[in-house]
N, C-alpha and C positions, 0 to 999 in steps of 0.2 A: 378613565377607568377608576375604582373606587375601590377601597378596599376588599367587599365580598364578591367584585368579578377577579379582581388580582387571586384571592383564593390562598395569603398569605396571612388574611386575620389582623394585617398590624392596621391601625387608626394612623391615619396622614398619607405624604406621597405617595403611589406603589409603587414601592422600589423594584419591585422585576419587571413591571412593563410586559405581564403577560410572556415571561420567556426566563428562563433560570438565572436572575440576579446579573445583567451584567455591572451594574454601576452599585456599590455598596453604601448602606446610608446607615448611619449610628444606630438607629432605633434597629433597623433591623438586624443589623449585628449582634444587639443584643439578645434579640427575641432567637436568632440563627444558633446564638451559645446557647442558651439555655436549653434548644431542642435538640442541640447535639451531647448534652450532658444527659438527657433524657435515652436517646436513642443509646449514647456506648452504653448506659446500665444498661437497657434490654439485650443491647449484643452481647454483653458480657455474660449473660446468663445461659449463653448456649454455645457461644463460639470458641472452638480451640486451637486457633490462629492468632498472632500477634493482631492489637491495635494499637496506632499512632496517631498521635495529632499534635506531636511537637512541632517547631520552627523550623528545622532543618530537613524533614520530612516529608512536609506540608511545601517546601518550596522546591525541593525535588520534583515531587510530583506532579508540579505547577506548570513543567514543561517538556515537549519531547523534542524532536526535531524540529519540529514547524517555527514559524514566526509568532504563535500566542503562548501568552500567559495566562493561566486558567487554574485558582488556587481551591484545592477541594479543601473539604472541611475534616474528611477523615479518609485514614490509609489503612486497609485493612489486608494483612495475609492470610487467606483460608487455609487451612493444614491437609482439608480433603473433602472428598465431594457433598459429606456430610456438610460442614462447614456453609459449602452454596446454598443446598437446601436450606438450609434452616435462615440462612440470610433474605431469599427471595420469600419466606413464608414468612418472614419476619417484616419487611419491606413493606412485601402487600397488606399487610392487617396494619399498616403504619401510615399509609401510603393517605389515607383517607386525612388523618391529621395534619399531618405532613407531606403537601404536595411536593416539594423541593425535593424529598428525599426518592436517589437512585443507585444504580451499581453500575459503574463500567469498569470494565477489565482491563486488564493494561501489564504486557508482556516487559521487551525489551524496552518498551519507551523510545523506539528510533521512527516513529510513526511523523512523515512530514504534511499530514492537511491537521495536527490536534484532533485526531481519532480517542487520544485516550485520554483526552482532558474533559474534567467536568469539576463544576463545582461542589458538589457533594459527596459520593463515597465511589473512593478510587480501589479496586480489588489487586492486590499487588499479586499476580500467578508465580513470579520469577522463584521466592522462597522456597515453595515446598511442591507445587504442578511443574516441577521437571525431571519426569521418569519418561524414559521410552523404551521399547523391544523392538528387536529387529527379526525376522523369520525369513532367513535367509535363503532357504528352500521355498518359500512361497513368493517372495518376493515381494513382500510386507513388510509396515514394520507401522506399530502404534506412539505415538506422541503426545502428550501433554502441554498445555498452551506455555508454562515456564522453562521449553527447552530450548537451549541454546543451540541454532543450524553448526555453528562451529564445534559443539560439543559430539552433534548426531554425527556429523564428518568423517571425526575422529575413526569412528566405530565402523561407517560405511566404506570408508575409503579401501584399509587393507584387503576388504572383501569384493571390491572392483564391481561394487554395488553403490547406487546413490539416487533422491531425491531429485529431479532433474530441474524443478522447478522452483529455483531456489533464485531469491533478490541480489541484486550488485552489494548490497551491505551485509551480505552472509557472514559478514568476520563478526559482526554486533546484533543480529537481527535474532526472532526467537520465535518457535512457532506460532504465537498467539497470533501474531503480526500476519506468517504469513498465510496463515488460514484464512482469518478474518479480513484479509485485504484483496485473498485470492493473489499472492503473488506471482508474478512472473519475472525473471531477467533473463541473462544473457544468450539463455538456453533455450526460451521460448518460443524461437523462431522454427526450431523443430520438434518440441517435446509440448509446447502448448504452455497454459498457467495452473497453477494449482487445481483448483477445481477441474482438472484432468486427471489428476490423480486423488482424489479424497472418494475411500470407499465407502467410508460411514464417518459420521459425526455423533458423540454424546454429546447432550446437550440440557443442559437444567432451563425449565422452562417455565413460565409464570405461577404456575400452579404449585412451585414447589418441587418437582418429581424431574428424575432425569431420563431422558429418551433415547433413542439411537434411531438414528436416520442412513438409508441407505436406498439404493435404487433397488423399487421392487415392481413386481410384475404383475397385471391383471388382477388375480387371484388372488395375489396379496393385497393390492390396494383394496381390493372390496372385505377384504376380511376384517384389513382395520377400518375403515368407512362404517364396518356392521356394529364396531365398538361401544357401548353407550358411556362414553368418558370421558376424559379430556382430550387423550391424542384421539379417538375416532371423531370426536369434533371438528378436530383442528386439520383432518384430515379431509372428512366436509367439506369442509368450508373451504381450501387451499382448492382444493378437486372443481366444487363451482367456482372459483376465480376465474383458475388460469382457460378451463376450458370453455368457460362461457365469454369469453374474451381474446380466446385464442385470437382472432385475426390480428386485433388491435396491439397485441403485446409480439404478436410477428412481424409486424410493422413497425413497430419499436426496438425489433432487436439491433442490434449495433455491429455493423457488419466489419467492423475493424477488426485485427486477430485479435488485439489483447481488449478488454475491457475491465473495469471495478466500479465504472460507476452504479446508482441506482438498485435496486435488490433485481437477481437474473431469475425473472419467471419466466423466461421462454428456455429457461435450461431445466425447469419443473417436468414436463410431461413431456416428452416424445411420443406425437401421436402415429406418427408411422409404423413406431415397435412397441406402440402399446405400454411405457413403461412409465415411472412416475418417480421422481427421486427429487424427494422435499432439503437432502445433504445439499444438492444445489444451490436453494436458495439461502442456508445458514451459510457455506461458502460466501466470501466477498463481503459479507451484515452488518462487519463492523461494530459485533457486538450486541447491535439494538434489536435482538431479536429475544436472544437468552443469554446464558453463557456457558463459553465455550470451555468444556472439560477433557476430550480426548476426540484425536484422531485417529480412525483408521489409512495408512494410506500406500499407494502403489509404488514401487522401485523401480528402476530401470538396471540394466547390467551396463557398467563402462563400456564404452566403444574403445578397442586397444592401443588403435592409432589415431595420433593427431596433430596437425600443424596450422599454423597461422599467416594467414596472408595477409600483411599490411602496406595498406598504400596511402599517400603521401601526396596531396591536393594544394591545388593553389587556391581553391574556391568550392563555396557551396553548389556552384550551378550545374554542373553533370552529378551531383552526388545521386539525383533519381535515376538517370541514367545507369551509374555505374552498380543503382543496387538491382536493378533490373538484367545488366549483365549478368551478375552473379549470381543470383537467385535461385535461376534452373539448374546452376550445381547443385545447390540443394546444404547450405552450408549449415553449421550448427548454429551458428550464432552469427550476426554480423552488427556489429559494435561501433560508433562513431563518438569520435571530442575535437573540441576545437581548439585553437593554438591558444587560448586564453589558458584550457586546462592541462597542455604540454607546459606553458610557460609557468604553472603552477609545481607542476610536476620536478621539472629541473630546476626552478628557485628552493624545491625544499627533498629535492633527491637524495640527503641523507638518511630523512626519517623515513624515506620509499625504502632505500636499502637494507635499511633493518626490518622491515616489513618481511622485506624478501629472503629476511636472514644471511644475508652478505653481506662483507666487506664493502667498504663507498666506493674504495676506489678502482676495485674488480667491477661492484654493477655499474659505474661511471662508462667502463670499459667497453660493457655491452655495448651502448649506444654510437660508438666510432661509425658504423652504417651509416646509420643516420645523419650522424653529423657532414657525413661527405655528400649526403642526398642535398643537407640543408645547404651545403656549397652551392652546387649543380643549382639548386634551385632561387638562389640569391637572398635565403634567408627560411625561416621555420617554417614550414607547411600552414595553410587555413585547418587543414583540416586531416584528422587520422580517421582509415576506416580499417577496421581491423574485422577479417571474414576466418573465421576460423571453421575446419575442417575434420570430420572427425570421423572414421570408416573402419570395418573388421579385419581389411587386411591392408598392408604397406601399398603394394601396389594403388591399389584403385586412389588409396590417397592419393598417392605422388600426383595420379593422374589427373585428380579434379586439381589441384593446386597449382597444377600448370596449365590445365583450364581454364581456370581463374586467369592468371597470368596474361594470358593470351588474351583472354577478351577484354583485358583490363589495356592494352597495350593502344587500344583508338584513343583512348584519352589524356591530358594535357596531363598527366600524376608519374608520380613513380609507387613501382613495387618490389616486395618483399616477400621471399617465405622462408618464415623464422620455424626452425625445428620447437618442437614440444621441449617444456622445460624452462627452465634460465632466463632463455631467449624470448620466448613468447611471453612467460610470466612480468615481464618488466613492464607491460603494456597492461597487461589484467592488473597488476594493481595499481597502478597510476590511475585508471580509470574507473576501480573501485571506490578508491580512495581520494579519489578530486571534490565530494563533498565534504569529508569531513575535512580536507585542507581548507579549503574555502571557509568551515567554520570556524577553524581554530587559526586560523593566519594575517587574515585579511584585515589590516588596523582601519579602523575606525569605519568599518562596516560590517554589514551582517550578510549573510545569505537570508533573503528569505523566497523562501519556496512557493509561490501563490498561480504559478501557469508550470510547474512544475513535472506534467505527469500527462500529456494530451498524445494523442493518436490519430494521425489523420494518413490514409490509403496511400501508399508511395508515390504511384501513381499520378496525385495528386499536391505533392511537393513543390514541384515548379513555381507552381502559382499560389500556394498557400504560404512557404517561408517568408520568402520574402515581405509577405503582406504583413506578418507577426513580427518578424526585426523591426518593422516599418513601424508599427506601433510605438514597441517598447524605446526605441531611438525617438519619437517625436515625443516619448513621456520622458525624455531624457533618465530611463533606465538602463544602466549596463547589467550585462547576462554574460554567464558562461553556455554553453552548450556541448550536453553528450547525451548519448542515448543509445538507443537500437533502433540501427534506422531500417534493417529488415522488416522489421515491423509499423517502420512509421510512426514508431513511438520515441518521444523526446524529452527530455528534462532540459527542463531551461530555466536556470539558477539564479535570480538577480541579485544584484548584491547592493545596499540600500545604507544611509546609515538612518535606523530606524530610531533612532534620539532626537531629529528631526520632525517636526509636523507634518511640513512640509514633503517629507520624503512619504510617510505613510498616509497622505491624502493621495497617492497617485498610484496605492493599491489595486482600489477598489474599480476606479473606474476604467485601469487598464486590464485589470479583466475581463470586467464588462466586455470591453471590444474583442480582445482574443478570444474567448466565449463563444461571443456570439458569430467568431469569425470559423470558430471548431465547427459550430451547426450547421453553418452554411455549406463546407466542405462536408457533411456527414465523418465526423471524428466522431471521439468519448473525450470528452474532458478529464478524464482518468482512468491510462490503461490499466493500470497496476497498482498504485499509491492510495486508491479511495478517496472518496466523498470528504470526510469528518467535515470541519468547521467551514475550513476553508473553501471549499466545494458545492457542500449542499446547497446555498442560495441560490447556485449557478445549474442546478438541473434542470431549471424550466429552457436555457439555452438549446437543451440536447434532447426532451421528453416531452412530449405529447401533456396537452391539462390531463386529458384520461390517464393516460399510463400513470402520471404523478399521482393521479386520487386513485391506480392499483396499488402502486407502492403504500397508499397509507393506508389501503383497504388490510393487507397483505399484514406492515407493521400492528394493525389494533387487534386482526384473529391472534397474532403470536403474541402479543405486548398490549392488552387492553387500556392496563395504568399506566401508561411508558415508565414500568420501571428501567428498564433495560436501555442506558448512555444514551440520553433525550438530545436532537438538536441534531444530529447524524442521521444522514439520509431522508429526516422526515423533522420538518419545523426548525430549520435553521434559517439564521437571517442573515440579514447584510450589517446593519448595527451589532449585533453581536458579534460578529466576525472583527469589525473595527475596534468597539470598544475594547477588546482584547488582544489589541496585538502588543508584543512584548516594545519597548522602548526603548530597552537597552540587553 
C-alpha cells in the first residue's frame, strides 16, 4: 500500500496499514502532533467542555477493563448537547483531511472487550452527562450516558422502584455502558436486557442534529419516510434494509435469551404488529452509530419478597440438569461461580466485609453453614449455584423455595435457603465482586477477559463445557468461572501473565477454537459484554457473509465517514487486536 491508498499523506512506510495506527512510527507522530494542534484550535473555538491531552490523562483513558492498551490523542468533556453538535459538524468537515480523526464515548470506562478505546478523540460523558429524572407515577425515568447505576439506586431504591436490567458491576458501571452494550445481569433471567426496557433514545447523529428514536406505528413510520431530510432518509433507507432482507436477518437472529453481539435488525420491524423501532438498533451499537445523549427508560416495581437458594456441587456435570430443574419455578435470577472464585472470595473476605458494611468477624460468622456443608462434603464445593426467588407474597415464596428444595434433593449437592438480607447478600457480593478481586490481587498475573461473555442454550451444556475447558486446559490457560447459567450465559476469566509473549500468542488462537466452537452449538459470542476490539474479528464465527455486509450496509446509512468509534462491530481485525494488548 502507498501512501495515497493509506489516505494518511505522509511519504515512506504506511504506518496504519489501512486501519487506525496500530504500530507508531516517528514521522508519523509528528505529522499526528501537528494535526492535533490544528484540530484543539478548531475545538476551541466552539467547545464549552474541558480539553486534555496531558500524560496522565491520555494514559487513563488508554485503558478500561479489557486486556488493551489504546492511547487516544485527545480527551474531551462536552458540557451539553450543544457541545456534541458542534463536535460531529466539526469532525465531518474535518474528516476529509483528516481521515484518523473520530469520537467514541466512553462512560464508566468498566467496558471488558475495549469498547471505548480509540486512538483518536475520546468523549469523557462522566463530568457533566450525569443528570437523570425519575417519574415515579409513570414508572419512568430519563438518564444521561455519565450516570452512575449506583448513584440512580440510591433514588430508586426508597421508592421500591428499579431498573431491573442492570450488570453484576452496578457498584462501577454507568449508563453509557449499559445502553450501549444492552446490558443484562443477574436479573435477566426474568426481566430480559436492556433493550427491554429503552423507550426512546436521543441521539446526535452524523449530520450534526439530535434525534429521538422510539417505536412507532404504521402511520408514523410513513410520515417520517414522507420527510425530505436527513432522518426521512435514513428512515428510507433502514425501512428497505431490514424489510427486503427480512428472511435473511430472521435467520440470523440469535436465538439464545441474552445477546450484544452484531447491531439487532431483526429487533427493527415487527412485521406481525406492523411497528418499527430504529431505538433498537442504537441499543447494543457501541457507539458506532452516533452518540448517545439520553435515555428514555421503563421501571419495574420491587417484588416484596425474597430468598435465596444455594446449593453446593461437587461438579459441573448435573449443573444442566439442575438448571432445568429449577427453571419452571420460574426463579429471578440463577447465578453460578466456581470454587477458584469461593477460594478468592474467603482469601480476601475482609475487603468482602467492608463491602457489605460489616464487621469481619460477624460476616466471617455467616458462613459457619457452610463451612459444616464443606465438612460433610470433604472439602469446598466445585461449584456455587445460587437461584434466588422473588414473589408478591410470603407464602408462594416459601412455596417455590421448597420447590426448589425438593427437586434439587435427586442430586449428588447440598442446599440452602438463606433469608433476604445479611445472609443472601454474602454471596451477591463475592460474586459481584470476583473480577475486580482477580484484577487487583492476583500477583504476577492478569485477568484478561478474551472468551469472557458467550451464551450457548442450557440445554446444550453437557456437551459444549466440557469441550471449552478442553481447549483452554490444552492451551495451558487457567480460568475462573461464574456467570448465569439460567441463561447459558458464562464469564470465563483467564488469568495470564501478559508481560510474557509467549502467554499472549495463545490469545488469539484460543479463540479462534472456542469461537468457532460457540457457532457450532448456535451461541452469541457475546451475551451482554459487546463486540469492541476484542470481538469484532470473531463475528464472521456466528454471522452469515450476508448479515455481516447488513451490518455494514446499516453502519454506512448512519455513519457514512465512520465518524462514530471505527473498528467496533464493523472493520476490526485480528492484528489490531494483538498489537494492542496491554503487557503489563
Amino acid at each position: 500500500m502507498d501512501a495515497a491508498a493509506c489516505g494518511c499523506g505522509i511519504v515512506g512506510p504506511p504506518p496504519c496499514r489501512g486501519r487506525p495506527f496500530p504500530t507508531p512510527f516517528p514521522l508519523h507522530a509528528l505529522y499526528w502532533n501537528e494535526m492535533t494542534n490544528d484540530i484543539q484550535d478548531g475545538i476551541r473555538a466552539f467547545f464549552k467542555g474541558e480539553i486534555k491531552d496531558d500524560a496522565d490523562t491520555l494514559a487513563k483513558f488508554s485503558r478500561d477493563a479489557s486486556l488493551f492498551e489504546v492511547r487516544p490523542t485527545l480527551v474531551l468533556s462536552p458540557k451539553d448537547t450543544d457541545d456534541l453538535k458542534q463536535l460531529v459538524r466539526f469532525v465531518s468537515k474535518e474528516k476529509s483531511s483528516h481521515p484518523e480523526l473520530s469520537l467514541t464515548g466512553r462512560s464508566a470506562g468498566t467496558d471488558m472487550g475495549g469498547g471505548p478505546l480509540t486512538e483518536s478523540v475520546v468523549l469523557d460523558f462522566i463530568s457533566h452527562f450525569n443528570h437523570f429524572s425519575i417519574d415515579e407515577a409513570a414508572l419512568t425515568a430519563t438518564v444521561e450516558p455519565g450516570v452512575y447505576y449506583h448513584d440512580f439506586e440510591k433514588e430508586t431504591g426508597p421508592k421500591h422502584i428499579s431498573y431491573p436490567s442492570y450488570p453484576a458491576s452496578k457498584a462501577i458501571a454507568a449508563f453509557g455502558g449499559i445502553v450501549m452494550n444492552n446490558a443484562g445481569g443477574e436479573k435477566a433471567l426474568r426481566y430480559g436486557q436492556t433493550r427491554d426496557y429503552v423507550l426512546e433514545v436521543k441521539m446526535i447523529l452524523s449530520d450534526g442534529n439530535e434525534y429521538v428514536f422510539r417505536k412507532l406505528s404504521r402511520a408514523e413510520l410513513e410520515a417520517k419516510m414522507k420527510q425530505q431530510d436527513f432522518e426521512g432518509e435514513l428512515y428510507r433507507k433502514m425501512y428497505k434494509l431490514v424489510t427486503e432482507n427480512h428472511d435473511e436477518i430472521e435467520k440470523e437472529r440469535p436465538h439464545t435469551s441474552k445477546n450484544s453481539a452484531g447491531y439487532a435488525l431483526w429487533r427493527i420491524w415487527d412485521k406481525q404488529a406492523d411497528t418499527f423501532d430504529l431505538a433498537q438498533l442504537f441499543v447494543g451499537s457501541q457507539g458506532t452509530l452516533g452518540l448517545f445523549a439520553e435515555a428514555k427508560l421503563q421501571l419495574v416495581k420491587d417484588t416484596p419478597h425474597r430468598k435465596l437458594v444455594a446449593l453446593f456441587m461437587r461438579s459441573w456435570d448435573d449443573l444442566p440438569a439442575v438448571v432445568n430443574a429449577v427453571l419452571p419455578l420460574k426463579p429471578e435470577s440463577m447465578e453460578t461461580f466456581d470454587d477458584n472464585t469461593l477460594k478468592l472470595g474467603l482469601r480476601f473476605m475482609p475487603e468482602i466485609a467492608k463491602k457489605a458494611h460489616e464487621n469481619l468477624l460477624r460476616f466471617a460468622a455467616r458462613f459457619l453453614p457452610e463451612a459444616w456443608i464443606g465438612v460433610e462434603m470433604l472439602g469446598l464445593p466445585k461449584l456455587i449455584v445460587l437461584a434466588e426467588f422473588a414473589e408478591d407474597t410470603k407464602e408462594e415464596l416459601d412455596s417455590k423455595c421448597i420447590a426448589a428444595v425438593q427437586a434439587l434433593k435427586k442430586f449428588p449437592a447440598y442446599a440452602r435457603i438463606l433469608e433476604d438480607g445479611p445472609e443472601s447478600e454474602k454471596y451477591w457480593i463475592m460474586r459481584r465482586e470476583s473480577f475486580n478481586l482477580l484484577r487487583q490481587h492476583v500477583a504476577g498475573k492478569q485477568t484478561a477477559p478474551f472468551i469472557d461473555d458467550f451464551a450457548v442454550l442450557p440445554e446444550k451444556m453437557p456437551e459444549f463445557l466440557p469441550k471449552l475447558l478442553k481447549v483452554l486446559k490444552d492451551a495451558g490457560i487457567a480460568a475462573n468461572i461464574a456467570g448465569h447459567a439460567g441463561d447459558g450465559n458464562y464469564h470465563i476469566i483467564p488469568l495470564m501473565d501478559l508481560t510474557k509473549e509467549s502467554e499472549r500468542a495463545k490469545i488469539v488462537p484460543a479463540a479462534e477454537k472456542i469461537y468457532s466452537l460457540i457457532g457450532e452449538y448456535g451461541g452469541t459470542i457475546t451475551a451482554e459484554h459487546n463486540d469492541g476490539i476484542i470481538r469484532t474479528p470473531f463475528l464472521p464465527k456466528m454471522f452469515s457473509p450476508r448479515t455481516l455486509e447488513l451490518f455494514a450496509e446499516a453502519k454506512s446509512i448512519l455513519d457514512p465517514q465512520g465518524i462514530f468509534n471505527p473498528g467496533k462491530k464493523i472493520g476490526g481485525t485480528l492484528e489490531y487486536l494483538q498489537a494492542h494488548i496491554k503487557a503489563k
